[in-house]
Each structure stands twice: as structure tokens, then as C-alpha cells.
C-alpha positions as CSV (number, residue, x, y, z in Angstrom):
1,X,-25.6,37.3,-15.0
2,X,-22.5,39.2,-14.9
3,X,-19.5,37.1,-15.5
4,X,-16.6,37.5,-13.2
5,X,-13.7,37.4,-15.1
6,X,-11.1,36.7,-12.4
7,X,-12.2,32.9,-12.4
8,X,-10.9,31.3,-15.9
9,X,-10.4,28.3,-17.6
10,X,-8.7,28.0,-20.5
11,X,-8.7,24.5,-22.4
12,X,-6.1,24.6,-25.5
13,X,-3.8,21.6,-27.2
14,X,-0.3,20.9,-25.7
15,X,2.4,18.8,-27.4
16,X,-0.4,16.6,-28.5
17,X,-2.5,16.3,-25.7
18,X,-5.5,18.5,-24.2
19,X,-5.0,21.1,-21.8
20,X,-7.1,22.7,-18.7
21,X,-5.8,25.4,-16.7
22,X,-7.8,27.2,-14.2
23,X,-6.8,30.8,-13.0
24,X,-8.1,32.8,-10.1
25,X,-7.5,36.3,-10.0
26,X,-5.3,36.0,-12.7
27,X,-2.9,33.2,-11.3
28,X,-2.5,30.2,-12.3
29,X,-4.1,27.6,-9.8
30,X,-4.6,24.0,-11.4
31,X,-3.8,22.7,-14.8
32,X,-4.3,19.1,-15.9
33,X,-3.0,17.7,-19.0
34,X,-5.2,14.8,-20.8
35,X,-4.6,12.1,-23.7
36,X,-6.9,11.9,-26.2
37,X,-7.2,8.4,-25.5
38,X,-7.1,8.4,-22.0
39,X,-9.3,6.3,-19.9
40,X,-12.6,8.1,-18.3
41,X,-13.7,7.5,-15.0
42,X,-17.0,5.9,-15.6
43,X,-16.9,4.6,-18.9
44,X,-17.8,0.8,-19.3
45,X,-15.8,-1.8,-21.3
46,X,-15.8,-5.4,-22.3
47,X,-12.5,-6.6,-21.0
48,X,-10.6,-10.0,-20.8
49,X,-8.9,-11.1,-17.9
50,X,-5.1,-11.7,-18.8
51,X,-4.1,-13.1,-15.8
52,X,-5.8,-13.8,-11.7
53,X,-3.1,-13.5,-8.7
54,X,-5.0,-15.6,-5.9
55,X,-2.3,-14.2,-2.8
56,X,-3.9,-10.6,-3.6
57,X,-7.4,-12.0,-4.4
58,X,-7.2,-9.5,-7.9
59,X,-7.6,-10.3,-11.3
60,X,-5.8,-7.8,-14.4
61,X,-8.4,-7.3,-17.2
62,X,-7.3,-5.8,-20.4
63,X,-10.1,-3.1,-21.4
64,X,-8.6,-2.1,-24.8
65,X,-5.2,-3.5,-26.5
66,X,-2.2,-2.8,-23.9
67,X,-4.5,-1.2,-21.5
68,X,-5.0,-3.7,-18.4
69,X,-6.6,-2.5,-15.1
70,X,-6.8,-3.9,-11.4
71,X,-10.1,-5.7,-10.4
72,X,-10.4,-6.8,-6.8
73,X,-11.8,-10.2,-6.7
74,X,-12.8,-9.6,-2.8
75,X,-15.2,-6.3,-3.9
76,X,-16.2,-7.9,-7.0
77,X,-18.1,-11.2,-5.8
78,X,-21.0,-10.7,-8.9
79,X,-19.3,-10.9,-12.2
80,X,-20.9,-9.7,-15.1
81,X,-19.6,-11.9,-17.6
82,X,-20.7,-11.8,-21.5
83,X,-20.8,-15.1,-21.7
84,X,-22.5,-17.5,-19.3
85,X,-19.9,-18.4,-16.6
86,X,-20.6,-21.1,-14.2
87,X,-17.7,-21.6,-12.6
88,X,-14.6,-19.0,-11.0
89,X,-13.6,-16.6,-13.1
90,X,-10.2,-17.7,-15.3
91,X,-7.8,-16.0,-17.5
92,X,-9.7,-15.2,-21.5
93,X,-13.0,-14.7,-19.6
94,X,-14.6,-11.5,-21.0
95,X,-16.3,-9.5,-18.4
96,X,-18.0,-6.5,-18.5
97,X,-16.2,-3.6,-16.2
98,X,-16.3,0.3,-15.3
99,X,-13.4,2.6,-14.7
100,X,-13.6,3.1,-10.8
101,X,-10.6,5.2,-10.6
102,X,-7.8,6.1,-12.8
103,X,-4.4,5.3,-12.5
104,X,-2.1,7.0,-10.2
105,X,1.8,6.7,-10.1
106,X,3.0,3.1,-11.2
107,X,-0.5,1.6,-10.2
108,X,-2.8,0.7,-12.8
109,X,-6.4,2.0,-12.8
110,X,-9.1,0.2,-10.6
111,X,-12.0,-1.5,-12.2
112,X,-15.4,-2.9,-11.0
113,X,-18.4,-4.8,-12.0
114,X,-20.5,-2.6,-9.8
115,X,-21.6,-0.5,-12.9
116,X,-22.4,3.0,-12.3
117,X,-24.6,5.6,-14.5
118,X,-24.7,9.4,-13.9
119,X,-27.7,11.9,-13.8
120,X,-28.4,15.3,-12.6
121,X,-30.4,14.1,-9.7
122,X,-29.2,11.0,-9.0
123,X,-26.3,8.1,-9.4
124,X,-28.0,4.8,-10.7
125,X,-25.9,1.7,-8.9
126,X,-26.1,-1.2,-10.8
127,X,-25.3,-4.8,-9.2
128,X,-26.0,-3.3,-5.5
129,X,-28.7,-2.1,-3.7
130,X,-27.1,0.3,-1.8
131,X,-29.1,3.5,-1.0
132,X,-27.4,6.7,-0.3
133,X,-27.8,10.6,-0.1
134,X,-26.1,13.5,-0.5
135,X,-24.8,15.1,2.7
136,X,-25.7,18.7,1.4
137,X,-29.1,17.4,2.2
138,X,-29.5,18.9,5.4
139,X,-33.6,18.3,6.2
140,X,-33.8,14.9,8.3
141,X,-37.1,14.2,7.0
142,X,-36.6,15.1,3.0
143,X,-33.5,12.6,4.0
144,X,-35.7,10.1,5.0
145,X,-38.5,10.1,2.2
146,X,-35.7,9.7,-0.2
147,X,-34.4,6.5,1.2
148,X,-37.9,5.4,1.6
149,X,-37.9,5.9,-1.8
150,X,-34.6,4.2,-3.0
151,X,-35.1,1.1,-0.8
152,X,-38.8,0.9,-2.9
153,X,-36.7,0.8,-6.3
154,X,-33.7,-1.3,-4.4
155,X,-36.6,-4.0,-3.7
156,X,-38.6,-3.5,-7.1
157,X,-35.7,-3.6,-9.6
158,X,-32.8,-5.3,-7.2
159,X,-30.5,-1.9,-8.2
160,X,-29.0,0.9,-5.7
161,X,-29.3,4.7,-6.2
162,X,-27.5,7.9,-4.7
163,X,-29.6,10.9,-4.7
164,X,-27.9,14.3,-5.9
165,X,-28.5,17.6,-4.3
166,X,-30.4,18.7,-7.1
167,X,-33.7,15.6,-6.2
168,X,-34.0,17.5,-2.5
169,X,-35.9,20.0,-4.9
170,X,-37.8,17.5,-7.3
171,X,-41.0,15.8,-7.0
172,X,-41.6,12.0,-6.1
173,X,-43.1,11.6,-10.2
174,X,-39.9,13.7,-11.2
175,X,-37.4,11.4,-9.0
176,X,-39.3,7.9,-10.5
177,X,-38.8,9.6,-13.8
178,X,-35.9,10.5,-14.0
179,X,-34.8,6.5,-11.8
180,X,-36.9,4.7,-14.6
181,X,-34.5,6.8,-17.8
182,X,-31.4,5.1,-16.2
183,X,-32.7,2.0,-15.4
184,X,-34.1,1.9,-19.5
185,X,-30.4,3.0,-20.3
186,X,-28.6,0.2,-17.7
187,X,-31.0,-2.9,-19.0
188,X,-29.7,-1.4,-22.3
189,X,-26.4,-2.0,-22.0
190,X,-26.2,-5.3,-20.1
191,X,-28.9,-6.6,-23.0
192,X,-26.1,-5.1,-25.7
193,X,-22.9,-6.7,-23.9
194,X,-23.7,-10.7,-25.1
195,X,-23.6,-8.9,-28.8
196,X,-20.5,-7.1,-28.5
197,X,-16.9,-8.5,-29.5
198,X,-14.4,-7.7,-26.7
199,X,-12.6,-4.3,-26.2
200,X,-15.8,-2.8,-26.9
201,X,-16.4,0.8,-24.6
202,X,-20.3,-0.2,-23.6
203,X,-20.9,3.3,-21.7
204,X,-19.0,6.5,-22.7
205,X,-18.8,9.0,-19.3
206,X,-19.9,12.2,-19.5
207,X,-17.0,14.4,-20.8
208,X,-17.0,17.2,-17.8
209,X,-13.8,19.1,-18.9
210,X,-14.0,21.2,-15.8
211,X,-13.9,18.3,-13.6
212,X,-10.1,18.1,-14.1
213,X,-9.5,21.7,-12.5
214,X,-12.3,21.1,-10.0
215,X,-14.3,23.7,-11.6
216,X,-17.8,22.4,-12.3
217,X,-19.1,23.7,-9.0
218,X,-21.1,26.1,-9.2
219,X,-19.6,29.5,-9.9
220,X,-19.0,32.6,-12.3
221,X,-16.3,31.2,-14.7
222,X,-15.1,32.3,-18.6
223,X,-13.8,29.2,-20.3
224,X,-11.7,29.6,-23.2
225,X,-10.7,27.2,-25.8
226,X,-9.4,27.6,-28.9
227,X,-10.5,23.8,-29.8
228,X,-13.7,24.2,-32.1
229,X,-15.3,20.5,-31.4
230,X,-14.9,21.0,-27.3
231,X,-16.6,24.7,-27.9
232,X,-19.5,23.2,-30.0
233,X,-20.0,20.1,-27.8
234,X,-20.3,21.8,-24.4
235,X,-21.3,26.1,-24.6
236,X,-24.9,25.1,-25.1
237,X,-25.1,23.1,-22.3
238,X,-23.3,25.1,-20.0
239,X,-24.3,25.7,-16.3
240,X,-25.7,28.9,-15.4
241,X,-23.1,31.5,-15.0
242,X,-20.3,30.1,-17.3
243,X,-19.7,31.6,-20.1
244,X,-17.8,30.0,-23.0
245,X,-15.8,31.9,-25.5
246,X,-14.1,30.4,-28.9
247,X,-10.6,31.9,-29.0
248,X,-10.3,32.1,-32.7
249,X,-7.3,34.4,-33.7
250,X,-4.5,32.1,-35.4
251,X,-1.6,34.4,-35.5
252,X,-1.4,34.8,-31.5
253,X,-2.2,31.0,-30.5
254,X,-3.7,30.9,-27.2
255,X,-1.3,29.0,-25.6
256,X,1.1,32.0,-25.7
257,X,-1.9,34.5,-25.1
258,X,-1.7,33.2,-21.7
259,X,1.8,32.1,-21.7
260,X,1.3,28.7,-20.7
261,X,4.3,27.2,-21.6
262,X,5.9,29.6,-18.6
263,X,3.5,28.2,-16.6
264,X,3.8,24.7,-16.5
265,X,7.6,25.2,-16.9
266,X,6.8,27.2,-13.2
267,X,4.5,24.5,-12.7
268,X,7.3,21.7,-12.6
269,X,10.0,24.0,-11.2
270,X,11.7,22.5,-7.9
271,X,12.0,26.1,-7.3
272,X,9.0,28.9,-6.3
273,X,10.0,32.3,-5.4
274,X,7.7,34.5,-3.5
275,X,7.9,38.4,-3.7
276,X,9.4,38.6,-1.0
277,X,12.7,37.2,-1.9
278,X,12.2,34.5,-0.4
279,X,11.5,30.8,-1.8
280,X,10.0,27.4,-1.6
281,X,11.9,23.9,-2.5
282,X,9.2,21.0,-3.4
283,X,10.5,17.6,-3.8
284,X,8.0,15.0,-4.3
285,X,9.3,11.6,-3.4
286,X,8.5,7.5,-3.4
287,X,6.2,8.1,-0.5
288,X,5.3,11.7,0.8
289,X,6.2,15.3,-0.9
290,X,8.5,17.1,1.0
291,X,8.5,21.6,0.9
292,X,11.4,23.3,2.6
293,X,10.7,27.4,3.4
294,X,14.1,29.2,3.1
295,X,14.6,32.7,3.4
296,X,16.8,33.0,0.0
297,X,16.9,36.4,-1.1
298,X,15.2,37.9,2.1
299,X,17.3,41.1,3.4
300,X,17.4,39.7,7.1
301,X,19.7,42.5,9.2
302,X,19.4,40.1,12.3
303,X,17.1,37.4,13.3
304,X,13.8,38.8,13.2
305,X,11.1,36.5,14.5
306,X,8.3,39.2,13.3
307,X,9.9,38.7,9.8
308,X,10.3,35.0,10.0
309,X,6.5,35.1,10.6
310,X,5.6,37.2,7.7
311,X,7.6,34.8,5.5
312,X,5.9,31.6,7.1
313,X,2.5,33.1,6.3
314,X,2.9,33.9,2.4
315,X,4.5,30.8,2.3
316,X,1.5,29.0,3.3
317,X,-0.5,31.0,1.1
318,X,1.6,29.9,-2.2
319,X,2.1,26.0,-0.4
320,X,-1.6,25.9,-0.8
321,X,-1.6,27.3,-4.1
322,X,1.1,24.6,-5.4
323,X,-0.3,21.3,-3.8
324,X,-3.7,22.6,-5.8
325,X,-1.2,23.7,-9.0
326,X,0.8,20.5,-9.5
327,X,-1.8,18.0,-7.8
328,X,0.3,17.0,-5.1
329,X,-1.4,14.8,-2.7
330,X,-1.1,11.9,-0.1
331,X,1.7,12.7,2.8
332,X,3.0,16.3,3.0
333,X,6.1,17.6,5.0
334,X,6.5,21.6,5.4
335,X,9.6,22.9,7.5
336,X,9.0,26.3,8.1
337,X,11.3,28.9,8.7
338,X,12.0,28.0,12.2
339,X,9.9,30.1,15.4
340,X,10.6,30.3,19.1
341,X,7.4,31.8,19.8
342,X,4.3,29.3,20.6
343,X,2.0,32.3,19.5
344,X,3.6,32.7,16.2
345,X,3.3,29.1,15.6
346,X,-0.1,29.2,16.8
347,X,-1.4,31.7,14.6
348,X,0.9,30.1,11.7
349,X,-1.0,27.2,11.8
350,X,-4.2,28.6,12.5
351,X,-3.4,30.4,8.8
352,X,-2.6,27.2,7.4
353,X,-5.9,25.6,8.5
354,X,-8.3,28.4,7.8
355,X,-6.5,28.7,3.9
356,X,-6.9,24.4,3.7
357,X,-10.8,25.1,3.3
358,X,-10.3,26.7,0.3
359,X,-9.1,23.6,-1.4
360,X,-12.1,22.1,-3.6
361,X,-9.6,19.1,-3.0
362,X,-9.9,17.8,1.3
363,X,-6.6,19.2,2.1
364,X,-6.4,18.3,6.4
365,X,-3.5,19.7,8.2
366,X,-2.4,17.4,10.8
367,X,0.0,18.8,13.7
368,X,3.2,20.1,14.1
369,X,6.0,17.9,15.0
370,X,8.6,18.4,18.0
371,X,10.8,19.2,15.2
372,X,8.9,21.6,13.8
373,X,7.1,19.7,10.4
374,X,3.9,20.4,9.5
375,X,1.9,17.5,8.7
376,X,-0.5,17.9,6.0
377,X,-3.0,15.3,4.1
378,X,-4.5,15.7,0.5
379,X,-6.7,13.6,-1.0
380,X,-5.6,11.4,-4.2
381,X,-7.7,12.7,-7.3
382,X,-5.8,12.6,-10.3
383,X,-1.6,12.1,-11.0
384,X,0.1,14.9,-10.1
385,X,1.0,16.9,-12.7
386,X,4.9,16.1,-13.0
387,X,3.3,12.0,-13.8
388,X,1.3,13.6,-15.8
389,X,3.9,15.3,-17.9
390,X,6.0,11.8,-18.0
391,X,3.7,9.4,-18.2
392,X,3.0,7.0,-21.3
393,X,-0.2,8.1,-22.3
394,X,-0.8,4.8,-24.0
395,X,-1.2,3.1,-20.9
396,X,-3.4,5.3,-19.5
């Protein structure tokens, strides 16, 4: 298969931490910096509760030295304590946890005793029976033999399963097969925990390095790294159609190869200029990320509503390409270059909407307001990158 070299990802080191950028055509359109020691989503710990705050029904549990996450004592009813625990959990308890989602601005990240493992086919839910299936799924029926199939293990083994896209083409044997490998590997590791001294990572996640710059869906990709052990860990088991490539030349390091320090200094610029002269001003804030359209540079003779337009529409182009860039998410405000005309606003946001779906990230665009604000939504994933850049990767 032909790789299309427009789609890239180049993983490299940067000031002593890993970084992914993806590029699309040859622009820059997500990077993500990671700590070598930074938590995984999914990987399993012994922890010790430090402390329990009863008002917000949570407990704080301390997965390795300095490291302490947030574990809802209202979604966590079952404990899975190392120890045999016959009475409510208390502060030195050591309980075993997963990493349900990272941290994100000043909040630490959420753990859970509802211990998940990942396959191809399937998500094995320990300490549940909750049966689910993927929504690409379509076929009603091949819906329902699979839950058929999940309640029989739910009943049998008293665990919960997800079913991947990828069991919608396996057997029943295959599925069973595949159910019975990660229900060997979970009675494996809650045998283990009792044996283990505190602190100790029980489950280690699968490493995706794509995941960070959403691109492990499936698509023609060249990824480039210039780090030997991340080469030799993951070419061979690339997916079909990526094709990874060991940058190896030391007197032109890769990180100025594709001038990368430019681009995350673009990257966390309040600034973006656009070819036409104009410019964008992003301000995240406390509580929503606010992106003011100015005309700048433009040559503007007289007001021009046709050219206000054209200036609206590439800046929704490159708004899109920046919330995906620096991982901005929750509220967004966008004031536009101000429009008299309904049909200019119409087909402005119509723009917006139809560019949204490109976003491997949900990105929903609300409304416009009587003031003229654009509304928009994105989904929390990871920090943005500017937390990224100034967090204390120690207490990640």
C-alpha cells in the first residue's frame, strides 16, 4: 500500500520529555508533549489512601510517591483492597486502582476500582457486569447476538465486556477466545495484588503513541522518530498502512529537520496570522477560551461585507486547526469580524459546522449569540498544550 505522505507523525525528545506532532498536508495540526514518567490511562496500581473528604464523598489515593489521584467513593462502592477490609475504607488502606482519566488543569487524575483491560476485539470490565457494544456496529441482529453473548460471560464469570468493531467480524469460538485470554490475564493480577508491596504498577497500558495526536484510526500515515527503543518497540506491530521510518542522521537533529521548536513557539503564540493579513487573538482563561477575528493587516479601502466574509471563513478554517493544535477544549467564544447580512452569517456558520466534523476530537458548534459570539464545545481529552508546557511533570 502506497503511503501518503501528507499525513505525518513525527515523535522526537524535547527539553527532556517525548514529543508527538501530527502534520497534514504539511502543517502542523496537533502536538502533545509527554513525561517519561507520566501516568497512563489504564495502567493499574496499588495505592494508599492519604486522606477521605466525606462532604464530597472522595477519597485521595497516592499511586506512586507524590503522585495522589481522585477516587469517588459514590462510583466506587466495591473496593478492591489488598488486604482483607471489613469495614469503610480509612486513610493507610492500600487499594488496588486504574487510571480512569488523566489530569487536567489543577485537578488531579481520576481513579477507579472498576479495573479495565484492553484487546483488539473487546474491553474486558472487571468489577461490573456491564455489557456494551460499539456503535459502528450497525446490524441490529449481529448487535444483539453479541449482548447475548456478554450477558452469558456477565452471568458465568460475574465480569462486564465492551465489544470492539473488530468482533462484528469474528466467530462466537474466536470472541470466547479471545474473552477467556483477558479473563486469565485479570484473575492474574487480582491473585498477584495480596503479594505486592504498595506503589506497585499491577497493569502497564498499552503504549499507543498515536493516541496522543488522535492518529491511531485507521489511515495512511509516515511516523518518524529519531528515538531507537520507540522505533524497535512499535514498527513491527504497526497497523496496516503506517509506515515507520528511524530518522538516524545526527548532524541535522530531527527536531530542526521539521523545525519544531518554531512550531510550538507558534503553537503557544497569543498571536496567529493568516495569509491574508489578517489575524487571530486566543486567550484561554479560568473557565472558557476566548478567540477574537481582527482584520490587522487586511488592506480594507471601505467596509466591505464580501471581504469581511472571506476573512470570517479562513478564520474558521485556522480556529479549527488551533483548538485541534493546542488542545483547547471545554467552552469556546469566537467574535467574528462583524456581518450585517443574515446570509453571510448563515453560510459562515454553516462553514464552521461542516469543518467541526473533521475534528477526530467532538467539536459541536452551538449558536450565535445576539451579540454576535459563536458558541462552540470541545471535548476534554488531554491538557491543552500551554498546561502541558508548564506543568510539573512530577505530579503527573
Amino acid at each position: 500500500m502506497k503511503v501518503n505522505m501528507s499525513n505525518e507523525v513525527v515523535i522526537t525528545h524535547y527539553k527532556n520529555q517525548y514529543l508527538m506532532v501530527c502534520f497534514e498536508n504539511g502543517r502542523a495540526v496537533e502536538m502533545f508533549l509527554k513525561a517519561p514518567e507520566a501516568l497512563e490511562i489504564g495502567d493499574v496500581f496499588i495505592g494508599k489512601v492519604k486522606n477521605i473528604v466525606d462532604n464530597i464523598q472522595a477519597a485521595f489515593v497516592e499511586v506512586s510517591p507524590g503522585v495522589i489521584g481522585y477516587y469517588s467513593l459514590a462510583s466506587n462502592s466495591a473496593h478492591l483492597s489488598v488486604r482483607p477490609l471489613n469495614r469503610k475504607l480509612c486513610p493507610g488502606d492500600e487499594i488496588l486502582v486504574q487510571v480512569e482519566r488523566g489530569s487536567i488543569k489543577s485537578k488531579a487524575p481520576v481513579l477507579t476500582s472498576k479495573i479495565q483491560l484492553s484487546g483488539d476485539s473487546m474491553v474486558f470490565l472487571g468489577n461490573t457486569d456491564f455489557v456494551g457494544v460499539s456503535k459502528k456496529i450497525m446490524s441490529s441482529e449481529r448487535r444483539e447476538q453479541l449482548k447475548r453473548l456478554g450477558k452469558e460471560f456477565s452471568r458465568a464469570f460475574g465480569t462486564g465486556v465492551i465489544f470492539r468493531t473488530k468482533s462484528d467480524t469474528m466467530t462466537e469460538n474466536e470472541i470466547r477466545e479471545a474473552y477467556q485470554q483477558l479473563l486469565v490475564e485479570y484473575n492474574n493480577l487480582m491473585s498477584t495484588a495480596s503479594c505486592r508491596t504498595c506503589y506497585s504498577k499491577m497493569y502497564e497500558a498499552e503504549n499507543n503513541w498515536l493516541k496522543y495526536v488522535h492518529a491511531d484510526r485507521p489511515m495512511e500515515l509516515r511516523v518518524l522518530t529519531d528515538i531507537p527503543e520507540v522505533y524497535e518497540r512499535f514498527h513491527s506491530d504497526a497497523v496496516e498502512g503506517h509506515r515507520w521510518e528511524l530518522y538516524t542522521d545526527e548532524t541535522y537533529p530531527l527536531v530542526k529537520l521539521k523545525s519544531l521548536e518554531t512550531q510550538m513557539e507558534r503553537a503557544l503564540s497569543k498571536n496567529v496570522w493568516m495569509k491574508s493579513g489578517a489575524s487571530l487573538v486566543i486567550e484561554p482563561t479560568e473557565t472558557l477560551t476566548a478567540i477574537d477575528v481582527n482584520t490587522s493587516k487586511t488592506e480594507l479601502r471601505k467596509k466591505n461585507e464580501e471581504v469581511f466574509y472571506q476573512i470570517n471563513i479562513e478564520a474558521t478554517r485556522e480556529i479549527c486547526r488551533q483548538l485541534r493544535l493546542r488542545n483547547l477544549s471545554g467552552m469556546i467564544l469566537v467574535d467574528f469580524i462583524n456581518m450585517s447580512s443574515e446570509d453571510y452569517n448563515h453560510r459562515l456558520m454553516s462553514e464552521l459546522k461542516k469543518l467541526a466534523k473533521s475534528d477526530p476530537v467532538q467539536l459541536h458548534v452551538i449558536d450565535m449569540t445576539a451579540l454576535g459570539l459563536v458558541e462552540i464545545t470541545r471535548k476534554r481529552t488531554y491538557r491543552p498544550l500551554h498546561e502541558q508546557v508548564n506543568r510539573k511533570w512530577f505530579h503527573e
